[in-house]
N, C-alpha and C positions, 0 to 999 in steps of 0.2 A: 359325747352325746349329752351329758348333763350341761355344758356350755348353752348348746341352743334347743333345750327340753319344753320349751316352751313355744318357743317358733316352728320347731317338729311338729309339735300336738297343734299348731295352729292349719298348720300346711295340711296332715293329717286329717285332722276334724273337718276341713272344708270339700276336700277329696270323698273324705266318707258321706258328707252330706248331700253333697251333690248327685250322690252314686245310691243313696240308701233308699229311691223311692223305687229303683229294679228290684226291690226285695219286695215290695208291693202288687208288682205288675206280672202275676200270672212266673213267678222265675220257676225254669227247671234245671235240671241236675247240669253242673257244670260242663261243657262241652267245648268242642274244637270246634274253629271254622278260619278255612283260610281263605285270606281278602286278596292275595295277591299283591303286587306290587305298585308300579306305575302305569299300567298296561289300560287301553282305552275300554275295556267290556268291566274296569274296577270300579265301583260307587263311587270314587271321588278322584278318578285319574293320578290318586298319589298325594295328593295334599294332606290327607287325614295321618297319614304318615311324616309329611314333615310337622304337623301339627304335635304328634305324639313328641316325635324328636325334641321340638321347639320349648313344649311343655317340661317336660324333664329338663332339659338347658337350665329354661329358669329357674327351676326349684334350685338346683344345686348350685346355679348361681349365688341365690337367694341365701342358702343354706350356708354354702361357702363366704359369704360375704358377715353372714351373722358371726360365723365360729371362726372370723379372721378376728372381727373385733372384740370377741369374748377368750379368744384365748393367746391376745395378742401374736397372732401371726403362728400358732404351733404347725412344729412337722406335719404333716401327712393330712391336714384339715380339708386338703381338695378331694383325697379319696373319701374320706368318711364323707363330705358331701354329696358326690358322686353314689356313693353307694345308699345312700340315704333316698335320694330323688328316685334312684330305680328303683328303689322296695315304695315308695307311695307307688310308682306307676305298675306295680306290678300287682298292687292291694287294687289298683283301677281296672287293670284289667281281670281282676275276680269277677268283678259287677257285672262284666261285659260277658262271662260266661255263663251267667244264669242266667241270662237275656233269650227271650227266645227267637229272637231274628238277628243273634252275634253268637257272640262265642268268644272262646280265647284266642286269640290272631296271634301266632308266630313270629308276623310280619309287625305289629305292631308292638312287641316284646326288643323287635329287633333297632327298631326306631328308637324305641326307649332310651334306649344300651346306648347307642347309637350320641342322640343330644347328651345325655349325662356324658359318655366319654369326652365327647368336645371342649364341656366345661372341665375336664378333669386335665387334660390338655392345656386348653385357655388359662388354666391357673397354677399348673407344672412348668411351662416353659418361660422360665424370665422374659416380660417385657411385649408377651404375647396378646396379653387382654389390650395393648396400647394398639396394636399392630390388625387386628381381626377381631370381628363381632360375629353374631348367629342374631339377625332381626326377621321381626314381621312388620308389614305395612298394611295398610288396611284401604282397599280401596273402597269409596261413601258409593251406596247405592243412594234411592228415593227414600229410606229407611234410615240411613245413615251407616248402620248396622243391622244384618239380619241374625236374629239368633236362631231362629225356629228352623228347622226345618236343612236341605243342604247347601243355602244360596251363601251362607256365612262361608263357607269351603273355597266359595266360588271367588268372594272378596280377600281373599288373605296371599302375600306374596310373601314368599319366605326366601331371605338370600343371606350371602355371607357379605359384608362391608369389610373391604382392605383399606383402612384406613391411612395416606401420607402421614397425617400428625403426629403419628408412633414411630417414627424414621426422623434419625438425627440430623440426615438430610435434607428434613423441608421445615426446621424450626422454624425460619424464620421466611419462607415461602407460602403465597398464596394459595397453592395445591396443598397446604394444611387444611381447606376450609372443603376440601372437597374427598370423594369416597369413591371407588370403584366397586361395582355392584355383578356378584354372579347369583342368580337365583332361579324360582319356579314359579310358575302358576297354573291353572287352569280354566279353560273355558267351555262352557257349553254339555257339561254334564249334567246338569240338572233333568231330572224326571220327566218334565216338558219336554227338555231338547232332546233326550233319545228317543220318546214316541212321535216327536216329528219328524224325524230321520233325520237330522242334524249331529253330524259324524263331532264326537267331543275333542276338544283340542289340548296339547299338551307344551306349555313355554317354556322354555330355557333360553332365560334371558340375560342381558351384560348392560350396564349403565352407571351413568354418573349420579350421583347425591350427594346433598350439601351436609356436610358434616355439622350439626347444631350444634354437638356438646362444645367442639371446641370452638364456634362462633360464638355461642351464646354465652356458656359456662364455665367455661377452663378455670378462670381464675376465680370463680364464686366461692364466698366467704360463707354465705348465709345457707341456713338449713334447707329451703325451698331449694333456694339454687342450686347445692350439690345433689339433690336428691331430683330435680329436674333432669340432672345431667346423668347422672346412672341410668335413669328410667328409658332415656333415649340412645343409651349401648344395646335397649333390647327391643326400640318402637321405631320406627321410622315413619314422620310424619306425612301424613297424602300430600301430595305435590310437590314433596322436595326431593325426587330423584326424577330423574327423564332414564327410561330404561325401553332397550328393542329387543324383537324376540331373535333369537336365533333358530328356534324351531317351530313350525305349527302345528 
């Protein structure tokens, strides 16, 4: 913990800040409320839960990547990271229980659990971060990005990326530059669309994407560079995957 006691308190502090004006707004006594899963009568057909999942991921990526380089590479650094990211997500969902139109979500405890494992995964099994990512993509409305309100929910595609270029087998093949894509989205949840009567839809979809890091970056030297190419283990840029639904 002392390793990365300062990127903790950062991670920390900004969690707490964002979360600290529910202690302004009318909070009462902490409560339950269960959200459900992915199911279409849920406020966000499921996304707010890959979101939770997603969130945790990166912390503990984040945290894990700190306490690789501060304690050059010690035993057990992916659990303490891992367990790290659930206790912020879990100081987040406090905030959420004094809210008086949330609560403490099960479901979103579960999600939490859920991303942090993956990273804990991702950086337990040799050779696996080369092999498989956890990304969001952001599809541009007229906004670019919505924050306010649930349309940001409605923009965000979360999938897994099986990466070729992690297989000894495509070193030197052009299927290194490219990605297989399993993910989710949703459409037509929004507030408008169910007092229209526009039934909300739920994707699971499969698709190709161009792998940046190792077109763009594999071999960069310089700080931007490398730090370009992590960024995009966890972003996947609008328009570089072509993806179909397999479900509506």
């Amino acid at each position: 913990m002392k390793a990365i006691k300062w990127e903790f308190a950062a991670v920390a502090g900004y969690y707490t800040a964002i979360n600290a004006p529910k202690l302004l707004k009318d909070p009462q006594w902490p409560s339950f409320q269960s959200e459900g899963w992915f199911g279409r009568s849920t406020n966000n057909v499921g996304v707010d839960k890959l979101a939770h999942a997603y969130s945790a991921y990166v912390i503990s990526e984040l945290l894990y990547g700190r306490l690789k380089r501060n304690t050059n590479d010690a035993p057990g650094i992916e659990i303490t990271a891992a367990a790290l990211a659930s206790g912020v997500m879990l100081w987040t969902e406090a905030f959420d229980s004094i809210e008086p139109t949330s609560g403490w979500s099960w479901e979103d405890v579960t999600f939490n659990t859920m991303g942090a494992g993956f990273s804990l995964l991702r950086n337990s099994v040799p050779g696996l971060d080369e092999k498989l990512d956890f990304r969001l993509m952001i599809e541009p409305n007229d906004d670019i990005y919505t924050i306010s309100g649930k349309e940001h929910f409605q923009q965000q595609r979360y999938f897994l990326a099986l990466k070729p270029a992690g297989f000894e087998a495509f070193n030197n093949s052009p299927l290194r530059y490219l990605e297989l894509h399993l993910g989710y989205h949703g459409d037509d949840f929004l507030l408008e669309d169910r007092a229209a009567g526009i039934v909300p839809k739920r994707h699971i979809f499969v698709g190709l994407g161009i792998n940046l890091r190792e077109l763009l970056f594999k071999d960069s030297k310089s700080t931007v560079g490398k730090a370009a190419g992590e960024v995009l283990d966890y972003f996947q840029l609008p328009y570089t995957a072509v993806h179909t639904h397999l479900t509506d």
